[in-house]
MARTIVEX-906108 format. One record per residue (C-alpha): residue number from 1; y, z, x. Coordinates in Angstrom, 1 decimal, always signed. Example, Ala and Ser with C-alpha at 12.3 -4.5 7.8 and 13.67 -1.06 7.14 Angstrom:
// residues 2
[torti 1,[-4.5,+7.8,+12.3]]
[torti 2,[-1.1,+7.1,+13.7]]
This chain:
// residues 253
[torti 1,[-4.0,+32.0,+42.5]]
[torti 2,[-4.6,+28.3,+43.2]]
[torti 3,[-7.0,+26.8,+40.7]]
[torti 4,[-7.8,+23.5,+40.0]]
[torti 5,[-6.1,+21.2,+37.9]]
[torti 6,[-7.8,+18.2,+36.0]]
[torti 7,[-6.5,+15.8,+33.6]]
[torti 8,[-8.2,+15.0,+30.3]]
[torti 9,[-7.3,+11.8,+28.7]]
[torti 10,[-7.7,+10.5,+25.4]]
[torti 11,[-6.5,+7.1,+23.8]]
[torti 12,[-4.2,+8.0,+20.7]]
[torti 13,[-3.2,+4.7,+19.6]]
[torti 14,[-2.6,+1.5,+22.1]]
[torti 15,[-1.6,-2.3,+21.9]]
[torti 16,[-4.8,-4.0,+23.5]]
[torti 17,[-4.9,-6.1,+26.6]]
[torti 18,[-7.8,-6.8,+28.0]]
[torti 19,[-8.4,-8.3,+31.8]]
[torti 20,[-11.7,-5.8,+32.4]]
[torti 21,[-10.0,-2.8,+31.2]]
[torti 22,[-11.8,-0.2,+29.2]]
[torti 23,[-9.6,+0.6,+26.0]]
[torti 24,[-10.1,+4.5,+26.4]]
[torti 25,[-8.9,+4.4,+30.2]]
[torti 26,[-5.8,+6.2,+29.6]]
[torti 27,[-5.2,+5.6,+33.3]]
[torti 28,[-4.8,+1.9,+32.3]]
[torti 29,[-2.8,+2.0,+29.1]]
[torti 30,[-1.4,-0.9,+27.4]]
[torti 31,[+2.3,-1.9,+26.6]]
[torti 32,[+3.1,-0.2,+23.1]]
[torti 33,[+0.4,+1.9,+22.8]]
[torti 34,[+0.4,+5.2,+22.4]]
[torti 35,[-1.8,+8.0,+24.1]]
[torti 36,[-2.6,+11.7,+24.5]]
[torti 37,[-2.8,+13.2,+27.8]]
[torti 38,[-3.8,+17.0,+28.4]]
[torti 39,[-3.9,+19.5,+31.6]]
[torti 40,[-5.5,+23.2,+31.5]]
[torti 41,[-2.6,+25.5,+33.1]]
[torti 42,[-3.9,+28.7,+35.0]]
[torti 43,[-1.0,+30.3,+32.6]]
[torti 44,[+0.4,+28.9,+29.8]]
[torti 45,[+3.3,+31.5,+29.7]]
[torti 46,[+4.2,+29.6,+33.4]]
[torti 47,[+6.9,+26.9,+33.3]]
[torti 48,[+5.1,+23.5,+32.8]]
[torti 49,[+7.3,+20.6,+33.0]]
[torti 50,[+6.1,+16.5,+32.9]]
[torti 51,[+7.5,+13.2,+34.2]]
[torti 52,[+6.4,+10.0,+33.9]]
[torti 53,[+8.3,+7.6,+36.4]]
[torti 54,[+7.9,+4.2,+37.4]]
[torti 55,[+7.3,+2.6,+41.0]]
[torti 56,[+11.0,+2.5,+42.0]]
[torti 57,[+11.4,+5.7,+40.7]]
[torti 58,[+13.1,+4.9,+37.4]]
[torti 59,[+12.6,+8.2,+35.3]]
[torti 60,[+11.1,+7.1,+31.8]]
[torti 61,[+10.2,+10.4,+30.8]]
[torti 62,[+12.3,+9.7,+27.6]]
[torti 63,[+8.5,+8.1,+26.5]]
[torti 64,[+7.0,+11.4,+26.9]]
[torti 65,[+6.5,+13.6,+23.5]]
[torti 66,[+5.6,+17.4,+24.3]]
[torti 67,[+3.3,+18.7,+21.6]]
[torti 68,[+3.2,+21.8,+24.1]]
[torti 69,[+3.4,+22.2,+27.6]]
[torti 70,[-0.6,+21.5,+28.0]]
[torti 71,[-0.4,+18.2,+25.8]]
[torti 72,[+2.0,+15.1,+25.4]]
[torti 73,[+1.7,+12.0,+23.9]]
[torti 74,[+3.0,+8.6,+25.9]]
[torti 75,[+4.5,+6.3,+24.2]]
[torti 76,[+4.4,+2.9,+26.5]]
[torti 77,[+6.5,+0.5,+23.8]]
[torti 78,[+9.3,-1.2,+25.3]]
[torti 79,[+8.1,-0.7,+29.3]]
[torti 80,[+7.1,-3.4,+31.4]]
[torti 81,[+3.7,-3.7,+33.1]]
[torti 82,[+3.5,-2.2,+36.4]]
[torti 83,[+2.5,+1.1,+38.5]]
[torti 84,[+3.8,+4.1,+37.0]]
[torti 85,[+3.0,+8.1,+38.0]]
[torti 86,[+2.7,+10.4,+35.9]]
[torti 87,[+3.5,+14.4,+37.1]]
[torti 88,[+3.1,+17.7,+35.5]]
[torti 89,[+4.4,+20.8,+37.8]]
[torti 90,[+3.4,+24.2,+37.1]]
[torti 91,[+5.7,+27.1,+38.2]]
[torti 92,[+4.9,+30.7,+38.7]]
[torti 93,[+7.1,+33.3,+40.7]]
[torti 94,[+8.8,+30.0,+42.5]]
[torti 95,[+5.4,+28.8,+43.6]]
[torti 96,[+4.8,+25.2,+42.3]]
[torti 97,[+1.4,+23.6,+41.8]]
[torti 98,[+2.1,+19.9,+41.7]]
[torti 99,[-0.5,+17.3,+39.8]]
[torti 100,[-0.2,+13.8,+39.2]]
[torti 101,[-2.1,+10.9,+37.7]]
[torti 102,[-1.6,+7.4,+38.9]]
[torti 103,[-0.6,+5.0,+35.8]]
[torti 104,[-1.3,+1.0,+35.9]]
[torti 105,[+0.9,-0.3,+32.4]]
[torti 106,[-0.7,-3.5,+31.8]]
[torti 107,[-0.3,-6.4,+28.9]]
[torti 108,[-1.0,-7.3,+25.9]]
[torti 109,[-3.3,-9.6,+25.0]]
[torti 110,[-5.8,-8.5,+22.5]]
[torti 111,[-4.8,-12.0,+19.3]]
[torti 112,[-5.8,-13.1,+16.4]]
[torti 113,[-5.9,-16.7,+15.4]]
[torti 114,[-5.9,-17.7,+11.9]]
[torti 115,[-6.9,-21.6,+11.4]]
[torti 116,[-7.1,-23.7,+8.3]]
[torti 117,[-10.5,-25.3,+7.2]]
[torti 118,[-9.6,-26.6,+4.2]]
[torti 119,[-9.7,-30.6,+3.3]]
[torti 120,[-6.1,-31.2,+2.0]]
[torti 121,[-5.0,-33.9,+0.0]]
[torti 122,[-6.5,-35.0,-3.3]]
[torti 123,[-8.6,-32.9,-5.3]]
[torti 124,[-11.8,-33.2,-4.2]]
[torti 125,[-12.9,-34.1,-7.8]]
[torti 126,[-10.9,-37.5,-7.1]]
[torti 127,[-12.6,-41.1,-8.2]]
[torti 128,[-15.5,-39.2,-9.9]]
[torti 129,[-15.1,-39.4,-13.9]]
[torti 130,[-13.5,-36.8,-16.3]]
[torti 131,[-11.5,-36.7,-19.4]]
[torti 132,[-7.9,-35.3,-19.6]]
[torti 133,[-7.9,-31.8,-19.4]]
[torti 134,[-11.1,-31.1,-16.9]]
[torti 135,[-11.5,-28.0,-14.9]]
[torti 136,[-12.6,-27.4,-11.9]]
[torti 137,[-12.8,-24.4,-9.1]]
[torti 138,[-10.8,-25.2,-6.6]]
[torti 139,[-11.7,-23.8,-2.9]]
[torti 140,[-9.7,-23.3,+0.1]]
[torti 141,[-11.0,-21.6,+3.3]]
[torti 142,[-9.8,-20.1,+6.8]]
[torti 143,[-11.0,-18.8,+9.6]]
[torti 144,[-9.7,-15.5,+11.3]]
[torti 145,[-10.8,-14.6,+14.9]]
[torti 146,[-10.2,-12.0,+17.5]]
[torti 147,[-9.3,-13.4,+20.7]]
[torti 148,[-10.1,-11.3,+24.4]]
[torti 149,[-11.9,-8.1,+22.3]]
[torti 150,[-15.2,-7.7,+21.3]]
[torti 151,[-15.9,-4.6,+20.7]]
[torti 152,[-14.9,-1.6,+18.0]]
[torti 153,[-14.6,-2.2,+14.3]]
[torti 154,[-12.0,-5.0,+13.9]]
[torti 155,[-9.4,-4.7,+10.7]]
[torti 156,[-7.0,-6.7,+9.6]]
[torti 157,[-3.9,-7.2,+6.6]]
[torti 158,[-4.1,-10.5,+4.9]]
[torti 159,[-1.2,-11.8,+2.9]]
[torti 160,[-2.3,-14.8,+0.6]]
[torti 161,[+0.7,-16.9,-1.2]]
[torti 162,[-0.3,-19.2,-3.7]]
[torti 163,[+1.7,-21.5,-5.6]]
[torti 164,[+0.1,-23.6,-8.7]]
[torti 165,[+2.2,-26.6,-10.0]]
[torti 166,[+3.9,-25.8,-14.0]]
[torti 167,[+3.6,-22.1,-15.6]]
[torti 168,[+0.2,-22.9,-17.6]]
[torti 169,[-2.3,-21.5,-15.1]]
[torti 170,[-1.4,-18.0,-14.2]]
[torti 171,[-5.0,-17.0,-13.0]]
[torti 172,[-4.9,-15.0,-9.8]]
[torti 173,[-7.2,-16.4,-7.2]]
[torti 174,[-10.7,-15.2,-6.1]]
[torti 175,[-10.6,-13.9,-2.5]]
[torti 176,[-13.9,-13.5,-0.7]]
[torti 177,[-15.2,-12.7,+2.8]]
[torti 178,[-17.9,-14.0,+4.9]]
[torti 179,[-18.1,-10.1,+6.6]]
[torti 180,[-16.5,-7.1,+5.8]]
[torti 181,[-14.5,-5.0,+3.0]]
[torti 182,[-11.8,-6.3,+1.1]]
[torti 183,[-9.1,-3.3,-0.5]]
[torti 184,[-5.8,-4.9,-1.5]]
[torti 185,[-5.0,-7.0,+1.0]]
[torti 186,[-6.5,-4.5,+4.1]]
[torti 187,[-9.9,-6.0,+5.2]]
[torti 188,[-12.2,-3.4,+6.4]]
[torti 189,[-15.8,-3.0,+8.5]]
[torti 190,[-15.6,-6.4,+9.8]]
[torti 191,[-18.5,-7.5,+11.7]]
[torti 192,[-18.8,-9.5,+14.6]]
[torti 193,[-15.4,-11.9,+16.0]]
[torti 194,[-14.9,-14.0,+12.9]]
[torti 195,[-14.2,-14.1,+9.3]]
[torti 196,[-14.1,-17.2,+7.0]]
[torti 197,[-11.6,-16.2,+3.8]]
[torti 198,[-12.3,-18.1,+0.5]]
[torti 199,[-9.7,-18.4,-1.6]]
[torti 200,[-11.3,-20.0,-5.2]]
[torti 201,[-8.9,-20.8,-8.0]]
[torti 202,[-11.2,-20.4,-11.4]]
[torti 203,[-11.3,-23.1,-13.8]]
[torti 204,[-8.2,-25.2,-12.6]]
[torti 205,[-6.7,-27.8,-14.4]]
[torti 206,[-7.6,-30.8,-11.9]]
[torti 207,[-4.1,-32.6,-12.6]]
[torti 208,[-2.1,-29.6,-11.0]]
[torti 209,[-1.0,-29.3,-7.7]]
[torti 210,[-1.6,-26.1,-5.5]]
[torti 211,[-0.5,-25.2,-2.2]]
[torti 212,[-2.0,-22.1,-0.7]]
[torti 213,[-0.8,-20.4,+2.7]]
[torti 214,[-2.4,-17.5,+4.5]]
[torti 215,[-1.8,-15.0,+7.2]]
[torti 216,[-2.7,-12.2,+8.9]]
[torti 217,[+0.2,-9.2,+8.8]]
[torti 218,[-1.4,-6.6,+10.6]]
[torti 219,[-4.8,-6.0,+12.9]]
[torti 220,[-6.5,-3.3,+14.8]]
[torti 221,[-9.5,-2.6,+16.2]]
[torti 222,[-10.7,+0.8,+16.8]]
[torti 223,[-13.5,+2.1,+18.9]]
[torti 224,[-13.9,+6.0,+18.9]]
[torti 225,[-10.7,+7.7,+19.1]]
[torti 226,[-9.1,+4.8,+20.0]]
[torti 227,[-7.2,+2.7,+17.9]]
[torti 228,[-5.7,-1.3,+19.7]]
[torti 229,[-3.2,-3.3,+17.9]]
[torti 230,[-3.1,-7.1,+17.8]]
[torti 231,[+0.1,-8.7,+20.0]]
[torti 232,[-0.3,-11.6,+18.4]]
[torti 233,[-1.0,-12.2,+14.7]]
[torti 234,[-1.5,-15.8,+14.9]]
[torti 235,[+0.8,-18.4,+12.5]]
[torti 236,[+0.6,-18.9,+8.3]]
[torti 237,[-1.4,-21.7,+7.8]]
[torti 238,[-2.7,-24.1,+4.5]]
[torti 239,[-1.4,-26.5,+2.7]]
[torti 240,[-1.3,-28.6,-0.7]]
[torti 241,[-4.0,-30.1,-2.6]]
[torti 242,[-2.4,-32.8,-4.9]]
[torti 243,[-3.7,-32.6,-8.8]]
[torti 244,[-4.9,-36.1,-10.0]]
[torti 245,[-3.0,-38.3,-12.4]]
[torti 246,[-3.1,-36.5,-16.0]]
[torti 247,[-4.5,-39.9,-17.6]]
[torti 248,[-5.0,-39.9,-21.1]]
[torti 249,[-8.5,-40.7,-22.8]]
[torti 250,[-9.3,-44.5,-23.3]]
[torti 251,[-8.5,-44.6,-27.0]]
[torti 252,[-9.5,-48.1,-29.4]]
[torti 253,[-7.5,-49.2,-32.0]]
């Protein structure tokens, strides 16, 4: 009656640390991720009952959802790094057959760092000549970066504020990307570790002030089934470019 047992893991949804790790080791799952874990019973009529526990024995099976008695999902948010076991017993006519996986929870660490490139201060159209009323585009930029991940297909929410001195200009600004898909606000099919965001208000007045501040709300990277979630979403950066003095024409009399 005794048959083999063997886990088959797969990576649901997990909060990414790194330290040498592959992100679809479900043996090595990160703190508030999520993941699916499976066993093949010899009879899935048998009792079939799971545990998850942690090195001092404190029972945390409360993390465990049963889809059925061959599948669960772990959820790891709010444990602590650590060693951890995970058991699933099967029971037939009082005869147990005992299996169990050995579980190392570690951090977080997968971050994303949003840094200002802009030149604040003046308007960059200050000392040159105009007359009252000139336009200009005005251009602010930022970097975004993914920090202790390289691989998958990086994504990421951006929330852009912008506030233009007076009511007069009501133009939304232009956002463009150096890579990927902008939808909304969700950027999309990023390549590579970095993104410069430029944020272009069209035909401003040059005597107005604008301040502009962006962050990054969400970010994920995903790699197969596997789907990581940024710890850290860096800070809301910018800042204020000043509008020049709203000098009249030189007028004769």
């Amino acid at each position: 009656m005794m048959k083999k047992l063997t886990f088959i893991l797969f990576l649901f949804t997990l909060a990414l640390g790194v330290n040498a790790q592959s992100l679809t080791d479900g043996s090595k799952p990160m703190i508030g991720g999520k993941y699916n874990y499976s066993i093949t019973m010899e009879n899935a009529a048998n009792a079939g009952v799971w545990t998850l526990k942690k090195a001092d024995n404190t029972d945390v099976s409360s993390n465990i959802t049963v889809t059925d008695k061959q599948n669960i999902v772990i959820d790891y948010t709010g444990l602590t790094d650590g060693d951890y076991t995970l058991r699933f017993v099967e029971t037939a006519g009082g005869c147990a057959s005992v299996r169990e996986l050995p579980i190392t929870l570690a951090s977080n660490t997968f971050n994303v760092i949003v840094a200002n490139t802009t030149t604040l201060g003046c308007n960059p159209e200050s000392g040159n000549v105009h007359v009252q009323g000139d336009t200009q585009d005005l251009i602010f930029t930022y970097d975004i970066t993914r920090e202790n991940v390289t691989t998958g297909t990086w994504a990421f929410d951006l929330l852009n504020e912008p506030t233009v001195e007076g009511a007069a200009y009501t133009t939304a600004p232009e956002i463009t990307l150096s890579t990927g898909t902008l939808t909304g606000t969700s950027v999309t099919a990023v390549a590579g570790d970095k993104v410069t965001v430029t944020v272009t208000y069209k035909a401003l007045p040059i005597d107005l002030d604008v301040t502009n501040m962006l962050s990054v709300t969400a970010s994920t990277v995903t790699e197969g089934t596997t789907v990581v979630t940024a710890n850290d979403l860096g800070s809301k950066v910018g800042g204020t470019i000043k509008g020049l003095p709203n000098t009249s024409d030189i007028t004769f009399k």
